[in-house]
BAGU-434146 format. One record per residue (C-alpha): residue in one letter; z, y, x. Coordinates in pm, whole numbers, padded with zeros to 5 digits, always signed. Layout:
AZYX;...
// end
This chain:
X-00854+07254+11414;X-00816+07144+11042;X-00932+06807+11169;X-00677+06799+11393;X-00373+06870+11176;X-00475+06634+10912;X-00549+06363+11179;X-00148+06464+11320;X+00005+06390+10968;X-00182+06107+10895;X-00027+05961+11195;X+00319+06057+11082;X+00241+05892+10789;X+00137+05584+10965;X+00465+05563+11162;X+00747+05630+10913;X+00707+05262+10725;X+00697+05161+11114;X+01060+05339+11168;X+01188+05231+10869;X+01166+04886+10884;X+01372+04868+11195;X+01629+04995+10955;X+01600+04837+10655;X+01327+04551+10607;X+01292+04388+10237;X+01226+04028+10229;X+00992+03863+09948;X+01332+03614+09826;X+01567+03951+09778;X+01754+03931+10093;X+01726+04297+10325;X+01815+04340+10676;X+01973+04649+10801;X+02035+04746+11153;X+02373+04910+11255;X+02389+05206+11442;X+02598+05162+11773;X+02954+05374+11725;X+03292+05389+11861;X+03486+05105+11731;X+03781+04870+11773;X+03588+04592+11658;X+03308+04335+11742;X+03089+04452+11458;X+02747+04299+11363;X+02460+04497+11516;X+02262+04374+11197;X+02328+04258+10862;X+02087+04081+10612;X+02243+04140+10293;X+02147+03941+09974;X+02069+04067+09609;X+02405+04043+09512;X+02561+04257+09822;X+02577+04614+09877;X+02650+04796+10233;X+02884+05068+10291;X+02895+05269+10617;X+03266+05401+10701;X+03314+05731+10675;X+03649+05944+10850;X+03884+05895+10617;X+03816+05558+10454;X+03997+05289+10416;X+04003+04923+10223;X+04238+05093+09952;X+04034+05342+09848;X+03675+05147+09856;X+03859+04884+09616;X+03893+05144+09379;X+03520+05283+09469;X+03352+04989+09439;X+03525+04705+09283;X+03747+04930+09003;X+04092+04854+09155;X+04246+04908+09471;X+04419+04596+09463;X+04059+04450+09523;X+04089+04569+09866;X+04138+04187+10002;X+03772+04060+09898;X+03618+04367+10081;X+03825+04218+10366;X+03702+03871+10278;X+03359+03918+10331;X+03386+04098+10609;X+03643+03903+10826;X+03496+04031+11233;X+03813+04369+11157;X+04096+04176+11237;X+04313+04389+11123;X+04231+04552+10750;X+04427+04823+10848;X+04188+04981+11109;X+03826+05024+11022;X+03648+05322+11192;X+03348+05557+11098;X+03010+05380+11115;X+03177+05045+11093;X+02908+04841+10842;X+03090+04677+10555;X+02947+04456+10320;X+03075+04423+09928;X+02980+04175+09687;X+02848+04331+09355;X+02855+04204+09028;X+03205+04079+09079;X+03509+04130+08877;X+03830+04204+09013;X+04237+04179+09048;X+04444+04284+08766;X+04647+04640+08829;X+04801+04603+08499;X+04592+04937+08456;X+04308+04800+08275;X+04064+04524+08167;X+03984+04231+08425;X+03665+04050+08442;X+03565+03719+08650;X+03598+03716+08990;X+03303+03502+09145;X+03449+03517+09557;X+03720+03411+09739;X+04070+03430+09648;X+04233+03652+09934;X+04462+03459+10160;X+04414+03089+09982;X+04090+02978+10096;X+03981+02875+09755;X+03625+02946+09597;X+03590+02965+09224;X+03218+02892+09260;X+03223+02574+08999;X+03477+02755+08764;X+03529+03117+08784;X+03895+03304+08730;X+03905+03520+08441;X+04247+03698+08516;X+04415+03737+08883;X+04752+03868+08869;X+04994+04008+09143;X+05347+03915+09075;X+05464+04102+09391;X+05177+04415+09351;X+05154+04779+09590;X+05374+04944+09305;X+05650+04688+09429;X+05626+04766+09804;X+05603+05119+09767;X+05945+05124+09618;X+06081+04846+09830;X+06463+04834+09918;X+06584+04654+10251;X+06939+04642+10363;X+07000+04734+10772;X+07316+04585+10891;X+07311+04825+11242;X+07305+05168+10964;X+06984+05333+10892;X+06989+05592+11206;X+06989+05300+11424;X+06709+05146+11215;X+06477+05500+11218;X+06524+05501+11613;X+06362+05148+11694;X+06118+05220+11452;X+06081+05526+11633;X+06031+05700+11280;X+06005+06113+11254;X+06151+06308+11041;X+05988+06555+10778;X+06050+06876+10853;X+05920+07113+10610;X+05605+07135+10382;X+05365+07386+10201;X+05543+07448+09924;X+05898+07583+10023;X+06038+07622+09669;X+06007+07216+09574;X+06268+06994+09752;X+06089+06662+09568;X+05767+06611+09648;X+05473+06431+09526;X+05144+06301+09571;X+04915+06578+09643;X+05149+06747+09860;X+05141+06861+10278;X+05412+06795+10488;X+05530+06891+10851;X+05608+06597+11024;X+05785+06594+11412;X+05629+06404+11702;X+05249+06519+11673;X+05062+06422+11940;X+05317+06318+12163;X+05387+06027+11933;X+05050+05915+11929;X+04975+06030+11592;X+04610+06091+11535;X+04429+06237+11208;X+04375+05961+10947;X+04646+05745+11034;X+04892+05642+10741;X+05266+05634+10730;X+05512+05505+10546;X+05798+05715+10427;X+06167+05589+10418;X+06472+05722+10259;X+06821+05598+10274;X+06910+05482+09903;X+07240+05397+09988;X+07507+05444+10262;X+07785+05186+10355;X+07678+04926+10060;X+08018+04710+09961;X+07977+04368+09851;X+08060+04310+09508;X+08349+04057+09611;X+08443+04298+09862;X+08741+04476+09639;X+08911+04616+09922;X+08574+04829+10077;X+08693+04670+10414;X+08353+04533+10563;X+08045+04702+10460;X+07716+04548+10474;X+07539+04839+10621;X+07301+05074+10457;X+06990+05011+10212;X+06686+05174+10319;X+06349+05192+10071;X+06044+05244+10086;X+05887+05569+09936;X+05571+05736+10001;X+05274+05720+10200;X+05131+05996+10424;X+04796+06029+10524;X+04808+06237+10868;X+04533+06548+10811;X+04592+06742+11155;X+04791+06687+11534;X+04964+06941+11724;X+05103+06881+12050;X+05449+06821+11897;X+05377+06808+11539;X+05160+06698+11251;X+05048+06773+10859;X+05017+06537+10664;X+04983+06488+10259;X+05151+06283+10046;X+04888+05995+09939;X+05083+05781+09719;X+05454+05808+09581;X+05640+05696+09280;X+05983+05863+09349;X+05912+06164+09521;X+06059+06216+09890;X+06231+06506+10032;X+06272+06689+10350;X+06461+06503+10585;X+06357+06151+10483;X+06198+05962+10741;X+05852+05835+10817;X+05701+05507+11039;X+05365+05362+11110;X+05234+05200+10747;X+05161+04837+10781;X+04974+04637+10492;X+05186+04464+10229;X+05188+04115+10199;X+05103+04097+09834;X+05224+03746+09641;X+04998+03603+09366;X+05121+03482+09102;X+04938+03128+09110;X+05154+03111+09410;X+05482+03128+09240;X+05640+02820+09178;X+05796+02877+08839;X+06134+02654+08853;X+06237+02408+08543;X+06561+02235+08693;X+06735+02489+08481;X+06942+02245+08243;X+07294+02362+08313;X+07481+02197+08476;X+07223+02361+08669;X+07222+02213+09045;X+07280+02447+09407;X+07191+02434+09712;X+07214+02726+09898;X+07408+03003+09682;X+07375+03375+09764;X+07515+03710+09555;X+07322+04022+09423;X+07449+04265+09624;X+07246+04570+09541;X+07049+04672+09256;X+06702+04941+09304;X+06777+05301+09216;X+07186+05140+09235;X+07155+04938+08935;X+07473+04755+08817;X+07282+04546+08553;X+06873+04447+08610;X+06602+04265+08434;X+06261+04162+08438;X+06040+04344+08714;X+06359+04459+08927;X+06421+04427+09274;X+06707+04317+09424;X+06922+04257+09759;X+07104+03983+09783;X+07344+03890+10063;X+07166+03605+10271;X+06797+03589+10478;X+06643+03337+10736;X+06931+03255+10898;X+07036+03076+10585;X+06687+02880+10531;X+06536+03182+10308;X+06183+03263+10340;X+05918+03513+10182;X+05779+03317+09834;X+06062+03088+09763;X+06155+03108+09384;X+06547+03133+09326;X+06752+03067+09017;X+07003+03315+08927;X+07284+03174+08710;X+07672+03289+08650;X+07967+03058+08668;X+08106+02968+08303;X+08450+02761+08193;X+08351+02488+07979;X+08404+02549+07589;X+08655+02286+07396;X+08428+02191+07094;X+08766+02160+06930;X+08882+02491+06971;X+08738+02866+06930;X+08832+02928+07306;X+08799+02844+07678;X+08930+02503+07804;X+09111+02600+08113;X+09058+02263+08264;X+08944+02441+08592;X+08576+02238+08563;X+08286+02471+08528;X+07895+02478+08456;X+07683+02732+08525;X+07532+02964+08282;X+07120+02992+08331;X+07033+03399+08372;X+06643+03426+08575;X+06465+03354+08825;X+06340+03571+09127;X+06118+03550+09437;X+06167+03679+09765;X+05931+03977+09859;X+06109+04021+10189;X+06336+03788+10401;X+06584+03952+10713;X+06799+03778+10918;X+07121+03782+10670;X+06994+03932+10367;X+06667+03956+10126;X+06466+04160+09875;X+06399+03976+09576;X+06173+04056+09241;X+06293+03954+08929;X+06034+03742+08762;X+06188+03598+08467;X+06526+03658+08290;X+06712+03474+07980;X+06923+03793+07969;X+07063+04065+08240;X+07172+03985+08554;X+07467+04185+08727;X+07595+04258+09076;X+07793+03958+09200;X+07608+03709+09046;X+07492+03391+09227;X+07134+03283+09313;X+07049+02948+09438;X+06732+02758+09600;
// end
């Protein structure tokens, strides 16, 4: 009987290293293959991955997401793009699913948050296509970053309860803590809709508040036509549990605070700008040449005067040859000085007095955001910008 047993676990013993290696099998040169489980998943993921000395795996888990496993694993959550990089069969970063097999380079330094020290970055550059393998980058910098979209101000020309309906965007309705009307990260909300609109536990949303009702243009003394209202964003829920006609959800990331009553939408990934793709202007001699001349029309948080790092709406979009990335020069009309004379020469000719530059974060059909990138000294609504 003894026999027996000891003959049984020698057996086990014999085909453990036999199980194992149809999940993970070293190789002599470093290299180790690992065989993925078969889950549920939106994707065509690989059913095995040999991963080199300088890669690590990570198996989803509920609740995941690029974001958070920048901060995990590379230090920043900006880093989120080079998980994406390497691992380019999710076609959308947005949706990754438990069991789904990712692979991370280790070793690697990452994108600056302006939160701490930045090493060298070894891979890919998100979104250029470039490798750094002959001479690594020692600082990458986001001119447009997350803080910037998660305060983000848009103008809507058709008012923002038009705007919240095609979105289809629910309102908050309540949360935990009754006695706080501003709420922060950390905190559980009531959302409407629930299951009925789709919402399922894990999914993010972006919250929206109206910043501004009937916005005036500055040249606009008379308050006749108004531009429409300037909606920004503000917060972003993570959905915890569905109801038939309602959800909770907690607040995963806000700078502001949000209230009930402000509106939230599905969450779609920002387009973040780096700053080795800004083109930093130098035609800015005065007289300084125009092209296609717009006005700041709105200042974040209702600013009448802004600097460096603000953003901005100014009054024309795509319809007027704009675009996402373009660098504008903001300047002010000046009379020309009489060197003779302590006073204007009112000649009627004028120059143009040189103020900052700004690049457009987000481009509508007859208006833009814009984030101040460099300034000689304050800009002010009703000044002109020009490509």
């Amino acid at each position: 009987m003894a026999q027996k047993r000891w003959l049984g676990l020698l057996g086990l013993l014999i085909a453990f290293p036999c199980f194992a290696a149809d999940i993970s099998d070293q190789d002599p040169r470093g290299t180790e293959t690992v065989v993925i489980q078969r889950h549920s998943s939106r994707w065509n993921y690989p059913t095995e991955i040999v991963l080199q000395s300088h890669q690590t795996l990570h198996i989803v888990e509920r609740g995941d997401t690029l974001w958070d496993l920048g901060q995990k694993y590379l230090g920043s959550p900006f880093a989120w793009p080079q998980i994406w990089e390497q691992n380019r069969w999710i076609l959308d970063p947005h949706w990754i699913y438990p069991g789904d097999p990712l692979i991370v380079l280790t070793g690697t330094s990452l994108v600056d948050d302006g939160l701490g020290p930045v090493d060298e970055i070894d891979n890919l550059i998100p979104g250029t296509g470039l490798r750094l393998d002959s001479a690594p980058l020692s600082w990458v910098k986001y001119t447009y970053n997350f803080q910037d979209y998660l305060q983000l101000p848009y103008l809507v020309p058709q008012g923002s309860n038009a705007h919240f309906r095609e979105l289809g965007a629910v309102r908050i309705t309540g949360t935990q803590k009754e006695d706080r009307s501003n709420l922060s990260s950390g905190d559980v909300v009531y959302l409407e809709g629930g299951r009925a609109k789709g919402h399922q536990p894990g999914d993010r949303m972006m919250v929206l508040k109206v910043a501004k009702t009937r916005l005036i243009h500055p040249e606009d003394t008379l308050a006749l036509h108004p531009l429409g209202d300037v909606v920004q964003h503000a917060a972003i829920l993570r959905i915890l549990s569905v109801h038939p006609r309602g959800s909770e959800a907690v607040v995963e990331d806000t700078l502001d605070g949000i209230e009930v009553g402000d509106y939230a939408t599905t969450y779609l990934e920002p387009a973040l700008i780096l700053t080795q793709d800004v083109q930093i202007r130098d035609d800015i001699h005065e007289p300084i040449p125009t092209k296609t001349t717009a006005k700041i029309v709105y200042g974040r948080n209702g600013a009448s005067f802004i600097s460096n790092g603000s953003l901005v709406l100014i009054d024309k979009g795509t319809r007027s040859g704009f675009k996402v990335g373009d660098t504008l020069v903001c300047l002010r009309p000046k009379s020309l000085i009489n060197e003779g004379h302590a006073q204007f020469h009112d000649d009627g000719q004028q120059t143009n007095r040189y103020l900052g530059q700004m690049v457009i974060v987000r481009a509508d059909a007859n208006s833009a955001t814009c984030l101040i990138i460099a300034t000689r000294t304050e800009m002010a609504l009703g000044d002109t910008v020009t490509n």
